[in-house]
Structure formats: C-alpha cells, structure tokens
N, C-alpha and C positions, 0 to 999 in steps of 0.2 A: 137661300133664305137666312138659315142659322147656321154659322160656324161653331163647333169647340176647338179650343186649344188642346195641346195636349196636354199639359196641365190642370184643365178643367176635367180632360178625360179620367182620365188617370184618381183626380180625386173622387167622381162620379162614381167608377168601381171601385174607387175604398170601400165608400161605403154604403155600395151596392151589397158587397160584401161584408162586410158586420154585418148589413140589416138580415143575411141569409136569402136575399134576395139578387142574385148575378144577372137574372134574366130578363129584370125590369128595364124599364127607359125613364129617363127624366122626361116632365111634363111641363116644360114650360108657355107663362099663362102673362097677357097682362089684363089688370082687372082694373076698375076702377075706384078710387081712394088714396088717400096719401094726401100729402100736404099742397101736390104739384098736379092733381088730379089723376095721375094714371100710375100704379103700380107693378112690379113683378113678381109673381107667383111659381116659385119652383119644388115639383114635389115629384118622389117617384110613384110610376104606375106601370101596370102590369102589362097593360097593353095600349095600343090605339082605338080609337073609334071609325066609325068609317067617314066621319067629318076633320079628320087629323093631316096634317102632314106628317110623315116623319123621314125627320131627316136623319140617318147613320154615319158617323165621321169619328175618325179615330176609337176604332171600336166601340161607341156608345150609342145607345138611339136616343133620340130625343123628340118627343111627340108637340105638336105645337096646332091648336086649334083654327079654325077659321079667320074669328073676328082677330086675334092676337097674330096671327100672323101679317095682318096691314101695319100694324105697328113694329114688328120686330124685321122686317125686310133688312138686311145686309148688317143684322147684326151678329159680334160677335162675344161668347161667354168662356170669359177664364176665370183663373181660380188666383188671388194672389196672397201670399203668404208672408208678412213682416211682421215690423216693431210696433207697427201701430194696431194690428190683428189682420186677420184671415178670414179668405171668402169668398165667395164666386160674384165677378165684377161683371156688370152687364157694358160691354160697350155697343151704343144703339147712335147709327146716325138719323135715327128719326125724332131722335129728342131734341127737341126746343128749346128747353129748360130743364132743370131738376132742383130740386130742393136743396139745403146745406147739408141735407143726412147721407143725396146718395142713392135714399129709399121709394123717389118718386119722382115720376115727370112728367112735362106736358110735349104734346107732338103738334 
C-alpha cells in the first residue's frame, strides 16, 4: 500500500526522538481541502485504531486509515533534503493533478 524510503525512515525517528516519543508511528491521512481538492495529513500517533492499516518498513510504522487508503494505493513517502528546502515528498500514483504548491491534489 505505502512504502517509506529510507530516508524518510530515518527522518521519521529523528524526530520520533526529540519529541521523546520512539514508540510512536506516523499517521498518515488524506483529507479533504487544498486548492486541488484533496490534501495530506501527517502526524505522529501512539497507536493504531482497529480501522487502521499499518504498514511497518524500514523500521518505522505507519498507520493509514480506511477511506485514505483508496487514495494512497502504491504510494511512496520520502524525505528530501536541498537548496530549495526540506521535507517529506508524497509520491502518489493516484494523483491526477496537483496544485503549483505540491500541497494538494485531485485523484
């Protein structure tokens, strides 16, 4: 369903750790809003629900809900780091579109 790189992984326990938090998983979400109609939502959380997928790779878990998982099918989330800034990059081949920012799309 969802890959991470390991680069993604890797920043994910950064700062799993600053937050004092090692044990948690990312929770990734698309929601609705943005300029392209459909958004992404990542935040960490302590656990799963029992409507969760979670998928584990590269030592990190990653918990992904129901409806957000039709939309994130065979994507993958890395982290990339340059001149122009840094960030966790969603690559999704379910998007149709996205906006100029990057920060939104339609499927």
């Amino acid at each position: 369903m969802v890959s991470v790189t390991e680069t993604a992984a890797a920043k994910i326990k950064t700062l799993l750790s600053e937050q004092g938090h090692p044990e948690y998983g990312l929770r990734m979400q698309v929601v609705g809003g943005g300029c392209s109609g459909l958004s992404y939502r990542l935040a960490f959380d302590k656990e799963a629900t029992d409507q969760d997928t979670v998928i584990e790779e590269n030592g990190v878990k990653v918990f992904v809900d129901m409806k957000s998982a039709l939309y994130l099918a065979g994507t993958q989330l890395d982290y990339v780091d340059g001149l122009m800034g840094a960030g966790f990059k969603v690559n999704n081949p379910n998007a149709k579109s996205s906006c100029g920012c990057g920060e939104s799309f339609s499927a």
